[in-house]
Backbone as CSV, one residue per row, in Angstrom:
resi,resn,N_x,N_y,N_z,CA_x,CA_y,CA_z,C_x,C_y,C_z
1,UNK,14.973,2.590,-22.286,14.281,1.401,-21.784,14.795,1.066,-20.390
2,UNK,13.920,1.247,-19.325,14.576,1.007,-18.209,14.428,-0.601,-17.736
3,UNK,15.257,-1.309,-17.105,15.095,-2.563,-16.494,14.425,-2.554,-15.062
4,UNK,13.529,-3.444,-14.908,12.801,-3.614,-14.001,12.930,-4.881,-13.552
5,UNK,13.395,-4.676,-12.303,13.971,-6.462,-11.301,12.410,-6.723,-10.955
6,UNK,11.729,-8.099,-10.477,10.916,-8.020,-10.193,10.791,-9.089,-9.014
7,UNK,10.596,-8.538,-7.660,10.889,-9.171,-6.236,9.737,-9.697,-5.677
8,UNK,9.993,-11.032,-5.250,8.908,-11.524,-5.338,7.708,-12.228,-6.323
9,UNK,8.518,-12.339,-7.194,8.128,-12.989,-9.047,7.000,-14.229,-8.835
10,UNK,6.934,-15.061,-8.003,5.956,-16.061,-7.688,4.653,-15.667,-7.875
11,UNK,4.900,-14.396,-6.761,3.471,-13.902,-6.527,2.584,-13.255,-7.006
12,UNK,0.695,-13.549,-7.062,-0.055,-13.319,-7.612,0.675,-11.739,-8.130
13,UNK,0.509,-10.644,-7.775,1.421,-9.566,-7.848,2.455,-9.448,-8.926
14,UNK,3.552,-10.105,-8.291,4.786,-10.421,-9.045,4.226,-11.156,-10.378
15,UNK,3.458,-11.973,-10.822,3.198,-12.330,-12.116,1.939,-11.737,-13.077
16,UNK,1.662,-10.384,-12.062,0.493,-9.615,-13.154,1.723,-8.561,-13.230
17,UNK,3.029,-8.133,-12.511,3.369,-7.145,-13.428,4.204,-7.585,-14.344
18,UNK,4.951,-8.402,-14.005,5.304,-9.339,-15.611,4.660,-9.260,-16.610
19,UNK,3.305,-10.034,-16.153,2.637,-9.973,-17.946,2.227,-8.506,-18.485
20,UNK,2.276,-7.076,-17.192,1.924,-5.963,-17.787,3.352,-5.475,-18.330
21,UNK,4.144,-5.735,-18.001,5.691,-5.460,-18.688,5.689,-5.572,-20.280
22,UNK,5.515,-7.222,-20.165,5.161,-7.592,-21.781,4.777,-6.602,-22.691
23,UNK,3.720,-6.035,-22.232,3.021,-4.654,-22.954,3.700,-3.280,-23.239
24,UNK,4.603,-3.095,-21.907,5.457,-2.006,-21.642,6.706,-1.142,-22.778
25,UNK,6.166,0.154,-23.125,7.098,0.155,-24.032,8.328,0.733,-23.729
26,UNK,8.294,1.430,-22.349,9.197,2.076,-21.337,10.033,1.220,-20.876
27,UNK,9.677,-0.164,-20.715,10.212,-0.693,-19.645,10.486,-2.515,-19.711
28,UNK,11.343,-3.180,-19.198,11.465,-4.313,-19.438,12.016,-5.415,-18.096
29,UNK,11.685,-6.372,-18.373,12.038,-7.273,-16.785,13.533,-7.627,-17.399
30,UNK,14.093,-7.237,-16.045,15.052,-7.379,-16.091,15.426,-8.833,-15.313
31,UNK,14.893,-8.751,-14.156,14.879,-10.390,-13.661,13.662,-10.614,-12.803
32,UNK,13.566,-11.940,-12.711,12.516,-12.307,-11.717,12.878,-12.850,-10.993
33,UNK,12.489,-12.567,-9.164,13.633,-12.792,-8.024,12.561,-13.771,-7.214
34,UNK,12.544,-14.579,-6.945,12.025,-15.391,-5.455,12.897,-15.773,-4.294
35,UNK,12.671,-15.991,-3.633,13.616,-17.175,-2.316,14.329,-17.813,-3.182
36,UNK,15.505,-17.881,-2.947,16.422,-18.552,-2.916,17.146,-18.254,-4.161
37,UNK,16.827,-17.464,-5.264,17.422,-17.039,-6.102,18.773,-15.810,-5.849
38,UNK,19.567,-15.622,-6.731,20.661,-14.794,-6.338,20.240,-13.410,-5.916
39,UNK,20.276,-12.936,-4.686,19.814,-11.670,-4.855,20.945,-10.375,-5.646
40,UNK,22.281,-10.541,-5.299,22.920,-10.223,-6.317,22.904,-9.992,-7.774
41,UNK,22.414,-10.760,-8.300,22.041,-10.713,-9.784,20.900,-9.644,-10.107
42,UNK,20.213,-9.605,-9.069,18.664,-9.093,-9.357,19.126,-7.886,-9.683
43,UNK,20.160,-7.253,-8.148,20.433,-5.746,-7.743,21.512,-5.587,-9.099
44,UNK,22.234,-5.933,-9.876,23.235,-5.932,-11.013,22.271,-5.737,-12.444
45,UNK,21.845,-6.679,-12.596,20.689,-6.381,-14.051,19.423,-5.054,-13.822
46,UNK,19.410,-4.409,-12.801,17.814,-3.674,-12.409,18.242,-2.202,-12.408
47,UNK,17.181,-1.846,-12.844,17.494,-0.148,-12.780,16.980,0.113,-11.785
48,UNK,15.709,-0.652,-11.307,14.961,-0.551,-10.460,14.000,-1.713,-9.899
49,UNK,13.720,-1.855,-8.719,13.289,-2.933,-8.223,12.104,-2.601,-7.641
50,UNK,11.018,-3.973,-8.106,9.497,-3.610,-7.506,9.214,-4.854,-6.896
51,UNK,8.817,-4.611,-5.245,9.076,-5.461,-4.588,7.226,-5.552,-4.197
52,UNK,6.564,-6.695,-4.062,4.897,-7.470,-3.929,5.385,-8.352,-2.933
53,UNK,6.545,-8.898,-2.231,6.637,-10.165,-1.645,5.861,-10.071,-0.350
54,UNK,6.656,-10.363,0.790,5.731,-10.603,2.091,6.620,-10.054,3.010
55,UNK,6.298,-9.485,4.419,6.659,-8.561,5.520,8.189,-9.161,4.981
56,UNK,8.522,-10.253,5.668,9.773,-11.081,5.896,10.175,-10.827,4.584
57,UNK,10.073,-10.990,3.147,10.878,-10.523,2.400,11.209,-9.102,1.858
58,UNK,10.486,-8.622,2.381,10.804,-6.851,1.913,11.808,-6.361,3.484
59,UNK,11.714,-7.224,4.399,12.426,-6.558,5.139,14.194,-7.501,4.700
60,UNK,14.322,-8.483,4.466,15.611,-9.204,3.911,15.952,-8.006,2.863
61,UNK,15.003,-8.049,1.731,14.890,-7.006,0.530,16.086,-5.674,0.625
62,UNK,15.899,-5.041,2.243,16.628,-3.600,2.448,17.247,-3.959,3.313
63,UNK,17.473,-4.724,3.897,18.484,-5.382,4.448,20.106,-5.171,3.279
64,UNK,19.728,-6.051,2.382,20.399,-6.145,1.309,21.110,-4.950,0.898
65,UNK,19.734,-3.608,0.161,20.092,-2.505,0.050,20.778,-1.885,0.667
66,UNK,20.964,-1.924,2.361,21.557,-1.034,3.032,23.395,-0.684,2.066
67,UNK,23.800,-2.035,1.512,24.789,-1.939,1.084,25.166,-1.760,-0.673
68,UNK,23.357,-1.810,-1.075,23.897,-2.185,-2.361,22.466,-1.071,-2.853
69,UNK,22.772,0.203,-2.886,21.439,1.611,-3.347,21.168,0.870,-4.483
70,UNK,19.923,1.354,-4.367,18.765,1.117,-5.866,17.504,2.010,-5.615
71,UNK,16.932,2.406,-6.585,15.612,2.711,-6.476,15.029,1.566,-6.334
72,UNK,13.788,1.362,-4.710,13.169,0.831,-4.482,11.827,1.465,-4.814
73,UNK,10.678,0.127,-5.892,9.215,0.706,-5.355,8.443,-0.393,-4.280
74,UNK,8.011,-0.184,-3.155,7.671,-1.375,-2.150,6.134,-1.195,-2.172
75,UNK,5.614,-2.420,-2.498,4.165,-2.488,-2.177,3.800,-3.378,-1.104
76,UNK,4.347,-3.908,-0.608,3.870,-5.003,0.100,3.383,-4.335,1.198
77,UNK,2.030,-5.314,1.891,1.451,-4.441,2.971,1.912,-5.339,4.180
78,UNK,1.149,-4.958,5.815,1.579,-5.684,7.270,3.134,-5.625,7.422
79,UNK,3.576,-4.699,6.837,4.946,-4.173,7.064,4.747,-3.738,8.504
80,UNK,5.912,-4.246,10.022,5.810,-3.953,11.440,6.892,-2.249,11.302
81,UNK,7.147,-1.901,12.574,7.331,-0.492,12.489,9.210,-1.168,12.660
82,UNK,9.490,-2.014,12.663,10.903,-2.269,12.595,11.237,-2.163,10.790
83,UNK,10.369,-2.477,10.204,11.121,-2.229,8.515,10.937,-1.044,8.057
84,UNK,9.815,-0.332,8.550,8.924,1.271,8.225,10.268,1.514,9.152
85,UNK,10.482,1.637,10.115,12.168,2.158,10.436,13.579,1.839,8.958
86,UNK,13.669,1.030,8.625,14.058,0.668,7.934,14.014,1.756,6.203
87,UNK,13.091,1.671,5.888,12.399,2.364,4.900,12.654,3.191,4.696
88,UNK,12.642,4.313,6.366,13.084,5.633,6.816,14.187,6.121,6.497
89,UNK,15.594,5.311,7.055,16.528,5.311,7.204,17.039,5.021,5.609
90,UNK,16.768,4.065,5.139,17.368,3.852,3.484,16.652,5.013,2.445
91,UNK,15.929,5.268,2.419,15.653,6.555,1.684,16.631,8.023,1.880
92,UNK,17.309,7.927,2.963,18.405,9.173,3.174,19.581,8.708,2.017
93,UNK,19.400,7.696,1.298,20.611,7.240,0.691,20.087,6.600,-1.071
94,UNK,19.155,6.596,-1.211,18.565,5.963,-2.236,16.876,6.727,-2.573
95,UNK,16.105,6.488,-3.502,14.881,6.883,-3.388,14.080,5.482,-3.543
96,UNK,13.169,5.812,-2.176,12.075,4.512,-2.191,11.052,5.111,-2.370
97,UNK,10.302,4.524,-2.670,8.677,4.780,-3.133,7.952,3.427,-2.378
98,UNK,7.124,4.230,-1.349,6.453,2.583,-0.602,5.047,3.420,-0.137
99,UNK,3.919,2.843,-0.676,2.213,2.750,-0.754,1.678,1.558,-0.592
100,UNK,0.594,1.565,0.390,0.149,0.032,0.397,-1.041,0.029,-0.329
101,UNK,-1.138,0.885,-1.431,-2.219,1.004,-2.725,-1.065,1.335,-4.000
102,UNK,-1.455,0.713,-5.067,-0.491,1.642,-6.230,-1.594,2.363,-7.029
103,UNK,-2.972,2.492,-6.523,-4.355,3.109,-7.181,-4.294,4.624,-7.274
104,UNK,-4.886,4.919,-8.547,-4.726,6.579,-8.715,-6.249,6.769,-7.859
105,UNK,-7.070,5.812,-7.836,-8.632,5.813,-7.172,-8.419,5.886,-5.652
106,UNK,-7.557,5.009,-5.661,-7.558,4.876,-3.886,-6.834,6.545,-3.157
107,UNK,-5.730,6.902,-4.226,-4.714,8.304,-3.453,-5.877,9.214,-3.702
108,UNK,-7.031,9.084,-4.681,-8.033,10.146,-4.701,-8.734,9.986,-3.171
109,UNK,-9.506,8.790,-2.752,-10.359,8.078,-1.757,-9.837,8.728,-0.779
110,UNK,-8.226,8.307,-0.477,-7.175,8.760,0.623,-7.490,10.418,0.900
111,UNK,-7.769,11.100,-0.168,-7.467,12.793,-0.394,-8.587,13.389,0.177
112,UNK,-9.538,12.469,-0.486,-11.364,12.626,0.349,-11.340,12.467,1.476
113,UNK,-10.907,11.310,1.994,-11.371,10.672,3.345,-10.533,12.062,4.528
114,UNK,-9.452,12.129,3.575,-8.997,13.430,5.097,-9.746,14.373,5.259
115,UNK,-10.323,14.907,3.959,-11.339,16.259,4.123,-12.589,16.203,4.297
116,UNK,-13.494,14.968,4.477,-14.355,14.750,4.991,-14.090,14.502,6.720
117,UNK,-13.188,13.142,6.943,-13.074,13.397,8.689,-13.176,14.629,9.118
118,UNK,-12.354,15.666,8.457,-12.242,17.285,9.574,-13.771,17.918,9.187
119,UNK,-13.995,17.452,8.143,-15.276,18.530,7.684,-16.671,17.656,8.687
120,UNK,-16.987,16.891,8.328,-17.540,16.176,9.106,-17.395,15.350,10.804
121,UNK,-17.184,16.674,11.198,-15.783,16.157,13.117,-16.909,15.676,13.648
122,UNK,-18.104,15.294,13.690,-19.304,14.994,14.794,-19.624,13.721,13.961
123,UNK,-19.307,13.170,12.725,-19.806,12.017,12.391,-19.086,10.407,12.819
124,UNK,-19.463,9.374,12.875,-19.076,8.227,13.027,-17.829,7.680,11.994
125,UNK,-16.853,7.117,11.957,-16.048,6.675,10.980,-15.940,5.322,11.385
126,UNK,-16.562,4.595,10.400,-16.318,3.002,10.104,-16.003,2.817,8.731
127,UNK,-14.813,1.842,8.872,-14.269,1.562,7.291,-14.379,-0.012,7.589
128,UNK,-14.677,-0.816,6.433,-14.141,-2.285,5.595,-13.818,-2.668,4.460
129,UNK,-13.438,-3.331,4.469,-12.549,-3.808,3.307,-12.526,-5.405,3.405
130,UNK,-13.009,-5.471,1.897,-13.145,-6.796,1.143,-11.929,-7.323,0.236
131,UNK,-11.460,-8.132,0.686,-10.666,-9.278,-0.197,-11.232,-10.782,-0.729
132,UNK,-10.076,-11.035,-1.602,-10.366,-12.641,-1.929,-9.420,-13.296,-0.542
133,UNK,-9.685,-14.649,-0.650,-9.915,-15.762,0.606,-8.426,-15.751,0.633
134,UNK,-7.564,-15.316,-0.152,-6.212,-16.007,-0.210,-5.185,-14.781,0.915
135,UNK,-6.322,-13.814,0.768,-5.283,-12.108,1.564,-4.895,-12.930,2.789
136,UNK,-3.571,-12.376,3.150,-2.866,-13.022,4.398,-2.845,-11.617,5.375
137,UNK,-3.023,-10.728,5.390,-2.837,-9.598,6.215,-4.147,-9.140,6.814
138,UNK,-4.656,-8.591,7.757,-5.974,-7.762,8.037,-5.526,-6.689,9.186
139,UNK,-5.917,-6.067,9.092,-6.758,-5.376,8.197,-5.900,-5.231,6.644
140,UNK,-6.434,-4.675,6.017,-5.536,-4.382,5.102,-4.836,-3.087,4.885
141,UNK,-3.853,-2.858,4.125,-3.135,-1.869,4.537,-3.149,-0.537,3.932
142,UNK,-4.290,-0.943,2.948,-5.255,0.593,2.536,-5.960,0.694,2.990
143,UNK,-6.519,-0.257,3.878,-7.670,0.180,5.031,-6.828,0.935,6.318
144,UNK,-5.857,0.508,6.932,-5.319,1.099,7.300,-4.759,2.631,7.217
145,UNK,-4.268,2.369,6.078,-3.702,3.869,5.202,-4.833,4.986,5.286
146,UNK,-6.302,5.064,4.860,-7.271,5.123,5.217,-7.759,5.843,6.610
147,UNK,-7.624,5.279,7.494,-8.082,5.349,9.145,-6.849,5.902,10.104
148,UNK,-5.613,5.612,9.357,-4.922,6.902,9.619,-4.693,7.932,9.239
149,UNK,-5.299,8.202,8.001,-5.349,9.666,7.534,-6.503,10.269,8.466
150,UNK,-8.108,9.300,8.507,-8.652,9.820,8.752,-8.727,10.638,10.789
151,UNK,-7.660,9.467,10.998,-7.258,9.741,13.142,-6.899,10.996,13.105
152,UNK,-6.003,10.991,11.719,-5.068,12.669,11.545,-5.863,13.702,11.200
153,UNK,-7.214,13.867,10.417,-7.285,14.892,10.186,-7.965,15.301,11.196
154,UNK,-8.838,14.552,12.116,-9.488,14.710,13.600,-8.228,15.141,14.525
155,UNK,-6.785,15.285,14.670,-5.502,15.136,15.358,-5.922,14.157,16.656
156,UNK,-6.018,12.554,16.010,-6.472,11.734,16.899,-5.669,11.202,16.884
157,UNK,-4.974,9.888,18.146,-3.986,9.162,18.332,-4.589,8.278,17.546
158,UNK,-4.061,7.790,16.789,-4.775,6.399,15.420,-4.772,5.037,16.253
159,UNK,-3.394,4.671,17.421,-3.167,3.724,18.022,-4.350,3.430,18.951
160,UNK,-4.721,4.715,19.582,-5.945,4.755,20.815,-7.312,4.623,20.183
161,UNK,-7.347,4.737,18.984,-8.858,5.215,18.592,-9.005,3.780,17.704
162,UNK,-8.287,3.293,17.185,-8.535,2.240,15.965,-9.448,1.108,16.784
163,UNK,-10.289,0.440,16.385,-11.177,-0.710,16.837,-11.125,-1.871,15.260
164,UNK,-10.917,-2.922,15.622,-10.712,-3.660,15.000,-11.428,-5.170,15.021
165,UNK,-11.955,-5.421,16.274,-13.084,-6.088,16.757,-13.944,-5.891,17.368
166,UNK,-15.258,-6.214,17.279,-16.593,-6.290,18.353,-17.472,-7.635,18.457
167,UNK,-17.112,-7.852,19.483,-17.551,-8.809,20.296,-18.430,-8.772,21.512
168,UNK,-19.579,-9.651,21.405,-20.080,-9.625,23.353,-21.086,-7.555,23.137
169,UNK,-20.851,-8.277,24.938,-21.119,-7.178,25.192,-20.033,-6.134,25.265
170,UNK,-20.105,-5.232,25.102,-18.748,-4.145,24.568,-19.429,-2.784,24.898
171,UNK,-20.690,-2.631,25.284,-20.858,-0.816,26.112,-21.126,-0.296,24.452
172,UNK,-21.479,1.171,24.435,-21.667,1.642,23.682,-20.595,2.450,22.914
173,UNK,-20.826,2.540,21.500,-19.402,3.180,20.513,-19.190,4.652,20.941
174,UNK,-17.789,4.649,21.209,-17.136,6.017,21.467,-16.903,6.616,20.497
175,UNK,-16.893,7.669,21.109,-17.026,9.173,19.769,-16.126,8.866,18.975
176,UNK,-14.921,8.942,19.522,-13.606,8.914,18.860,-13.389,7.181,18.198
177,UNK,-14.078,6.602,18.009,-13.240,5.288,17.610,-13.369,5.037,15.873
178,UNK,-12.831,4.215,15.207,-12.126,4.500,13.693,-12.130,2.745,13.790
179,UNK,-13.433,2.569,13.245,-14.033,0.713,12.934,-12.836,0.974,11.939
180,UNK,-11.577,0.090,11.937,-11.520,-0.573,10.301,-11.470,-2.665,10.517
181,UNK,-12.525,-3.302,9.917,-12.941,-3.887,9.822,-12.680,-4.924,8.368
182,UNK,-12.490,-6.380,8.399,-12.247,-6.804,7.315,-13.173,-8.375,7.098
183,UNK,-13.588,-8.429,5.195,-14.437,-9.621,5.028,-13.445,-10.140,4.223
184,UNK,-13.414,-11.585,4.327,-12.594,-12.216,3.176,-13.639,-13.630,2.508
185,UNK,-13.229,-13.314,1.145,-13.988,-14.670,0.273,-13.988,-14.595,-1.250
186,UNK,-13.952,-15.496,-1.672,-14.505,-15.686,-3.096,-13.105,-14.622,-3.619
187,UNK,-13.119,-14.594,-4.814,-11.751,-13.651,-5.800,-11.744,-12.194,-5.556
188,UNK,-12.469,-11.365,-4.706,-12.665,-10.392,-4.540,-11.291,-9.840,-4.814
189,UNK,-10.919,-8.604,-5.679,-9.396,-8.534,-5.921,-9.770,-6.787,-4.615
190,UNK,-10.468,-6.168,-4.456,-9.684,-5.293,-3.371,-11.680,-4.260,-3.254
191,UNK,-11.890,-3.945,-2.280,-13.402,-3.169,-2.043,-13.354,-2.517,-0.650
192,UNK,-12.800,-0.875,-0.863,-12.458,-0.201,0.518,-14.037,0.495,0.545
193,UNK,-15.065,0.769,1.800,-15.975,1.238,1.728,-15.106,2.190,3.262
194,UNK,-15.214,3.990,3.512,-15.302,4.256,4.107,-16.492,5.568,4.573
195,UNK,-17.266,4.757,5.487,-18.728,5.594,6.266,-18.583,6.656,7.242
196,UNK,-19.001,7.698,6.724,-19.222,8.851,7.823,-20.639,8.649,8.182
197,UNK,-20.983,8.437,9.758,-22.504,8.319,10.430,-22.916,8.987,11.022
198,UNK,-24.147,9.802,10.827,-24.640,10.915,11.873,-26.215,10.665,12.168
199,UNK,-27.069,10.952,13.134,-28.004,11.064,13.558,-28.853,11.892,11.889
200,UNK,-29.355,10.641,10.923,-30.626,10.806,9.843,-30.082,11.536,8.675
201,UNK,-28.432,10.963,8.922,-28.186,10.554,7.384,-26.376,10.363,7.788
202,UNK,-25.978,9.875,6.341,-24.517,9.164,6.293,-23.819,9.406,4.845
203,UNK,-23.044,9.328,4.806,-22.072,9.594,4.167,-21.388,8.074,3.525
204,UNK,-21.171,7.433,2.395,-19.816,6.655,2.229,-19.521,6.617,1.008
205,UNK,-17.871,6.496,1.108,-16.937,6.942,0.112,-16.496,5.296,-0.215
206,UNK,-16.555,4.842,-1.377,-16.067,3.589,-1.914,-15.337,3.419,-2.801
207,UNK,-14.271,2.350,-3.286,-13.347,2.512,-4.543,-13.868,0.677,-4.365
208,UNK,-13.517,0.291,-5.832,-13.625,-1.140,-6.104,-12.601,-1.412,-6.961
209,UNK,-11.775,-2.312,-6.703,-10.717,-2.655,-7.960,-11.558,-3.877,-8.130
210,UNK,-10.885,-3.795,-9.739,-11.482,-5.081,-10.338,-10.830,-5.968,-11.145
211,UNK,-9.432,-5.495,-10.584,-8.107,-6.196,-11.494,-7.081,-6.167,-10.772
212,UNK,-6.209,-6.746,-10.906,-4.755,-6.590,-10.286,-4.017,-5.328,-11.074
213,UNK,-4.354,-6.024,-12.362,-3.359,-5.123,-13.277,-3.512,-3.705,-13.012
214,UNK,-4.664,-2.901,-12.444,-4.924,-1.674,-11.868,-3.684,-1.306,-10.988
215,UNK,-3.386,-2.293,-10.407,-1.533,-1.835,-9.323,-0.389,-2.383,-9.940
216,UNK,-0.697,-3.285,-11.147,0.721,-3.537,-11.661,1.324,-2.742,-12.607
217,UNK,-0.067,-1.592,-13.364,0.624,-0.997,-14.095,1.261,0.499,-13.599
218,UNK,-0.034,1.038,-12.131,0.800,1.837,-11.301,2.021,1.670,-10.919
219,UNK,2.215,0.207,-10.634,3.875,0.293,-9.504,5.212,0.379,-10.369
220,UNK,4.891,-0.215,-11.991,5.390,-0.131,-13.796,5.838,1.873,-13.267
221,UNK,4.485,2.422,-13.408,4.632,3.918,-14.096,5.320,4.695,-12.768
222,UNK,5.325,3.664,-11.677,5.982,4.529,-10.624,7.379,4.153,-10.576
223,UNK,7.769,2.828,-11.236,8.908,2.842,-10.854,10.107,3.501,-12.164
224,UNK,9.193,3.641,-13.363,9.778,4.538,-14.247,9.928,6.151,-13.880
225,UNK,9.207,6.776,-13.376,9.553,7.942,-12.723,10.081,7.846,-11.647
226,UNK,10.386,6.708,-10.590,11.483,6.924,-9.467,12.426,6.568,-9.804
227,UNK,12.699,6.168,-11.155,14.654,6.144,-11.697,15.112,7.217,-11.827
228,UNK,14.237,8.485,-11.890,14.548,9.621,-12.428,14.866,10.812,-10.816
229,UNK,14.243,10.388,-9.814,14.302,10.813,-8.770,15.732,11.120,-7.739
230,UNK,15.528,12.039,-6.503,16.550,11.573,-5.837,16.237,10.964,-4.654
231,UNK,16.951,10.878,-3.669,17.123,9.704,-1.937,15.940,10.808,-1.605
232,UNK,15.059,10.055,-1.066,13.956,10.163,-0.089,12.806,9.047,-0.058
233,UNK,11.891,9.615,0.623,10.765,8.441,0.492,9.436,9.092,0.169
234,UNK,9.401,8.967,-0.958,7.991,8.924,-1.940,6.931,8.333,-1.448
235,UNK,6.018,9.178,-1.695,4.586,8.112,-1.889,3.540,8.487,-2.964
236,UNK,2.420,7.977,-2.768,1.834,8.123,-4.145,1.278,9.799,-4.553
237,UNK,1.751,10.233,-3.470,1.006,11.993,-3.397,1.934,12.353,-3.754
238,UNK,2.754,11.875,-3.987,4.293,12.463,-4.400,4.003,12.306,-5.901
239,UNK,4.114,11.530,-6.142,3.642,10.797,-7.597,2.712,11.255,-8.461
240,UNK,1.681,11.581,-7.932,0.441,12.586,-8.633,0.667,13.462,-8.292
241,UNK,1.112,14.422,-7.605,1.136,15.737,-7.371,-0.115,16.890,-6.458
242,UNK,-0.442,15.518,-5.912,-1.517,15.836,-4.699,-1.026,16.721,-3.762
């Protein structure tokens, strides 16, 4: 029975994998961590820690770790390239597992979307993505995840090519540009649509979640197989065997 710390416990996140724990016959909460609680305690009771919180707490989060190894699984998305440094560096010493999807649908979507960009090199790529009203990040970070696979399989700079607004007058769309685009409203729990466009016909690849529990019981089954792991940094292709 492995113990599972759970970081970030407040959150919508943090309290659907709780109640999928309940169910769990592998696995059990070991604690539930917010602000201001001991972080000490968390890292002492946990076999392993699954962190949903926000940029600022997943980066405190390995902060922490630098001194105190654990298997980390990190979901949280709008992570800046100072903690993804971070991430880097603590995986030479521990094994992290960090996806800004925990979907077996989405690492499929992800697997497509690369082999369509190269297969399809003359078509248009626009992606969006639908949330409920409450998402604090945009784009989002499987839309993201997404539009950089797809910069890569074109060997496109993702930084130069990404478009993220259109406004006004703006000239006509360049070959190379990679719409990822975002709607927010109503409970929408997650709706990645990504479009390949060509002159009299199109292409699009879609996933719809329709639950949370769809990533609480992934980040559960991932963090039971990264107790078993060694120091590096995982991701979900790691995980399925993509």
């Amino acid at each position: 029975m492995i113990s599972i710390g759970i970081y970030g416990a407040k959150g919508r996140m943090g309290k659907q994998i709780q109640e999928c724990l309940e169910n769990e016959n592998n696995a059990k909460t070991a604690m539930l961590y917010d602000k201001g609680d001991d972080i000490n305690k968390l890292f002492e009771k946990s076999d392993v820690i699954i962190d949903f919180s926000s940029p600022e707490g997943t980066y405190e989060l390995l902060n922490y770790a630098k001194t105190n190894s654990k298997p980390l699984v990190i979901g949280t998305t709008g992570l800046d390239s100072k903690t993804i440094d971070l991430i880097n560096d603590l995986s030479k010493t521990m094994p992290i597992f960090y996806a800004t999807n925990m979907s077996l649908g989405v690492a499929v979507l992800n697997h497509l979307v690369g082999k369509a960009s190269a297969m399809l090199e003359n078509f248009d790529i626009e992606i969006v993505e639908m949330h409920h009203r409450h998402k604090k990040d945009a784009p989002s970070g499987t839309a993201m995840t997404l539009a950089q696979n797809a910069a890569k399989a074109r060997n496109l700079d993702f930084e130069k090519v990404r478009v993220s607004t259109r406004d006004g007058i703006i000239g006509e769309r360049d070959k190379n540009e990679i719409a990822v685009m975002s709607l927010r409203g109503g409970d929408i729990v997650g709706r990645h649509t990504v479009g390949f466009y060509e002159d009299g016909e199109f292409l699009e690849l879609s996933h719809v979640a329709t639950s949370r529990a769809t990533f609480a019981k992934g980040a559960i089954k991932i963090a039971i197989w990264l107790k078993e792991q060694n120091p590096k940094l995982y991701s979900i292709n790691d995980f399925l065997g993509i």
